[in-house]
C-alpha positions in Angstrom: -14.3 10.2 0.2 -12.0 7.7 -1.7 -13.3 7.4 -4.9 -14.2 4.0 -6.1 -12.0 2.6 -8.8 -13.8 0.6 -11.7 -12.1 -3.2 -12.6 -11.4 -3.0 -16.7 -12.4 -5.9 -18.0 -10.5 -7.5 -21.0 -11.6 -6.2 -24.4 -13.3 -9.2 -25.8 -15.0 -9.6 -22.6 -16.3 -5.8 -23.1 -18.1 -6.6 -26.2 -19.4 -9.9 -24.8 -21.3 -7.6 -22.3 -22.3 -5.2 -25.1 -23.6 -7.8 -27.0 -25.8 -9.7 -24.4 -27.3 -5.8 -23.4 -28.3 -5.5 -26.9 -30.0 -8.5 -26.7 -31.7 -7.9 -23.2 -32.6 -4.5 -25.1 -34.5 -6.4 -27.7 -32.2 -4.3 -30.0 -30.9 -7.7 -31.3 -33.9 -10.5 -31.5 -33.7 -14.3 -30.3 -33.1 -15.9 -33.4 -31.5 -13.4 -35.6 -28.5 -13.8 -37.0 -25.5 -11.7 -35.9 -23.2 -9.9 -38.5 -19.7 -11.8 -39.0 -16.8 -11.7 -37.2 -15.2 -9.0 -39.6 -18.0 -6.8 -39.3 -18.2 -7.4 -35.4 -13.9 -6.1 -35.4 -14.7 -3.4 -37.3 -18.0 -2.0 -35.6 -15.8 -2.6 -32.2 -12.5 -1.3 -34.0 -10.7 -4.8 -32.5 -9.3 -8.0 -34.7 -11.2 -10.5 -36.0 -9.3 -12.7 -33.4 -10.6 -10.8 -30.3 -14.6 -10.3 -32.0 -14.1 -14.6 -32.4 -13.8 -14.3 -28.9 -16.2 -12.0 -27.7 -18.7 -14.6 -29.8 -17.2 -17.7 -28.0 -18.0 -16.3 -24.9 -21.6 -16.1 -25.5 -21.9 -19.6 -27.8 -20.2 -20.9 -24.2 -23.2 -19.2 -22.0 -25.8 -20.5 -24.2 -27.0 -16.9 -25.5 -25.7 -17.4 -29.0 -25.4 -20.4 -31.3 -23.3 -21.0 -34.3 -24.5 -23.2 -37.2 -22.1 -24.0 -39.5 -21.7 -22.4 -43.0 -24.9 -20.0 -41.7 -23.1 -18.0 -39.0 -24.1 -16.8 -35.5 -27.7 -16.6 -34.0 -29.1 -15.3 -30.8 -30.1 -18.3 -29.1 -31.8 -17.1 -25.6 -32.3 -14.0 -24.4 -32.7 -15.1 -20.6 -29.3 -16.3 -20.7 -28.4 -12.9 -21.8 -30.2 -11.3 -18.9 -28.5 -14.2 -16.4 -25.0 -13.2 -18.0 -25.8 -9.4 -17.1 -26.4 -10.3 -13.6 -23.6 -12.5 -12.9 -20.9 -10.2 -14.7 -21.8 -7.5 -12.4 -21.7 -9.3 -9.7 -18.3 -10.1 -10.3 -17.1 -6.7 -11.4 -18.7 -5.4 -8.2 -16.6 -8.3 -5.8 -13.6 -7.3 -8.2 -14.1 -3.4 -7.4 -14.1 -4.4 -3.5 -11.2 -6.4 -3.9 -9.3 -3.8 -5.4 -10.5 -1.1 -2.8 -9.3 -3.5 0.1 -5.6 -3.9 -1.8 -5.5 -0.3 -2.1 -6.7 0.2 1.3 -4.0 -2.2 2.8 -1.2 -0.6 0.7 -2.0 3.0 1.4 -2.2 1.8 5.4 1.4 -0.1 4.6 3.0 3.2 3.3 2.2 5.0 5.8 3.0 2.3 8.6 6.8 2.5 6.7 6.3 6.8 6.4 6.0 6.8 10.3 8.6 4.0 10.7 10.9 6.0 9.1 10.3 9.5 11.0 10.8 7.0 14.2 14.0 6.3 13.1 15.3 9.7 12.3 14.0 10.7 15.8 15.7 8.2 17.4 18.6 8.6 16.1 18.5 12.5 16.1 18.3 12.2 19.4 21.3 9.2 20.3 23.4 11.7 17.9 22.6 14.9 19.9 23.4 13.5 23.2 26.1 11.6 21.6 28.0 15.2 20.7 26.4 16.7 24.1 26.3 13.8 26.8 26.1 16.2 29.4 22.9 18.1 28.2 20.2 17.3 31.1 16.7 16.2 31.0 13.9 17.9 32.9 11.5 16.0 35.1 8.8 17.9 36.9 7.4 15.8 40.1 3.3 16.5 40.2 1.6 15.1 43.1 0.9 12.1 41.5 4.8 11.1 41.1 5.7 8.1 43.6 8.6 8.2 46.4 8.2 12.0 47.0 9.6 13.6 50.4 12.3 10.3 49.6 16.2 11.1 50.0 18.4 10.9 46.7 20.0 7.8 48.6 17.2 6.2 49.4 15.8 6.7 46.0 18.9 4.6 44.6 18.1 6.5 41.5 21.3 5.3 39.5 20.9 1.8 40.6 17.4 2.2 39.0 17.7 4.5 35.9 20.8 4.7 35.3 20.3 8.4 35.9 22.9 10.2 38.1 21.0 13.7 39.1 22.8 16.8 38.8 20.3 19.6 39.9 16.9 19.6 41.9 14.8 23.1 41.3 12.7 23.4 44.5 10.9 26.7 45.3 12.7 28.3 42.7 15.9 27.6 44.4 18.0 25.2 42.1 20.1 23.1 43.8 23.1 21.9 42.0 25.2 18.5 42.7 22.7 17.4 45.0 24.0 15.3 47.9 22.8 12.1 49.2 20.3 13.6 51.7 18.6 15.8 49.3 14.7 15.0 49.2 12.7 15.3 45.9 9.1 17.1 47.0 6.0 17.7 44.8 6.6 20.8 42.4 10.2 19.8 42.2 12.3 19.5 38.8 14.6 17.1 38.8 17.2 17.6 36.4 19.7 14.3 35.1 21.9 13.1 33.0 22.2 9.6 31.3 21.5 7.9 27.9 19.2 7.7 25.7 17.0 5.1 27.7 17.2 7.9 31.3 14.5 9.3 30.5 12.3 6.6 30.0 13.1 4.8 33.1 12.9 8.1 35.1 9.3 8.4 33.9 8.7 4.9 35.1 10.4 5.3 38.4 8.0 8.2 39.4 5.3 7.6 37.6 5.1 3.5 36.7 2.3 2.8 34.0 1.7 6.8 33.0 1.9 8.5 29.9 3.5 11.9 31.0 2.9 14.8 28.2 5.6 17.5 27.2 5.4 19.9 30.2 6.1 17.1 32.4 9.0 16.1 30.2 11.7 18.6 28.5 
């Protein structure tokens, strides 16, 4: 199971939340007044720029107030407990977000890892019947295969593949150089030559619309 990443909020934002949950803890009172901003950066080891922040966050929310020449006050605690709820509401839409990007991504790479491996194949296999175009496939007919107990003439196999025959196994017997009155029977294994594409279209001569598996096809 994928393990959920969390979303890192910025760092003022961080002590904006620490804040309000100290004051939903009743550890800091409505009304009381927070240290200042120099205490606030050093208690959170951050600048006084980033604790000026972190306040203006929560004078913006309505959970603190700043009088002027006084400091800041905790002004409502309810806001405090609204601001909780909202942030991780967000931070929990966030996390999804991020799990759906990773998702996508991971899906993507290996969409372009089995893309690649495609390509390799295919051209593996135009190279090794580029350096061996006679090297034959094998067909085996099943009793499902179409035009069985047919002639190799009136098969018109070249016309239709593009696959010129060089051998029919039949009984154990292999005929080689077939003629044109040869007949292909069930159990038979047709053996041709052609390129890259023979295959395919041999499989779709005898058996149109069929996903053969790898005993079928050498």
């Amino acid at each position: 199971m994928r393990e959920k990443k969390k979303v890192v909020a910025s760092r003022y934002q961080q002590i904006a939340v620490d804040l309000a949950e100290r004051i939903v803890e009743n550890r800091y009172q409505v009304g009381e007044k927070v240290h200042a901003r120099s205490t606030l950066a050093s208690a959170y080891n951050v600048s006084p720029e980033t604790a000026r922040k972190a306040i203006n966050v929560l004078v913006d929310l309505g959970i603190m107030e700043v009088r002027h020449g006084s400091g800041a006050y905790i002004a409502s605690k309810e806001n405090a407990k609204t601001f909780l709820e909202q942030y991780k509401d967000v931070q929990s839409i966030q996390e999804v977000k991020v799990e759906i990007m990773e998702s996508v991504k991971q899906q993507k790479d290996e969409l372009d890892h089995f893309s690649r491996l495609l390509d390799q194949l295919v051209a593996q296999t135009k190279r090794t019947h580029t350096m061996n175009p006679f090297l034959p496939f094998e067909l085996v007919l099943t009793g499902e295969a179409l035009h069985l107990e047919s002639s190799i003439s009136e098969l018109n196999l070249w016309q239709e593949t593009n696959a010129t025959v060089v051998a029919i196994l039949h009984h154990e017997e292999l005929l080689l150089s077939p003629g044109p009155y040869a007949k292909v029977s069930e159990g038979d294994t047709i053996y041709f030559v052609g390129n890259e594409y023979a295959l395919q279209r041999m499989q779709n001569f005898f058996y149109p619309g069929v996903s053969l598996d790898t005993d079928s096809i050498l």
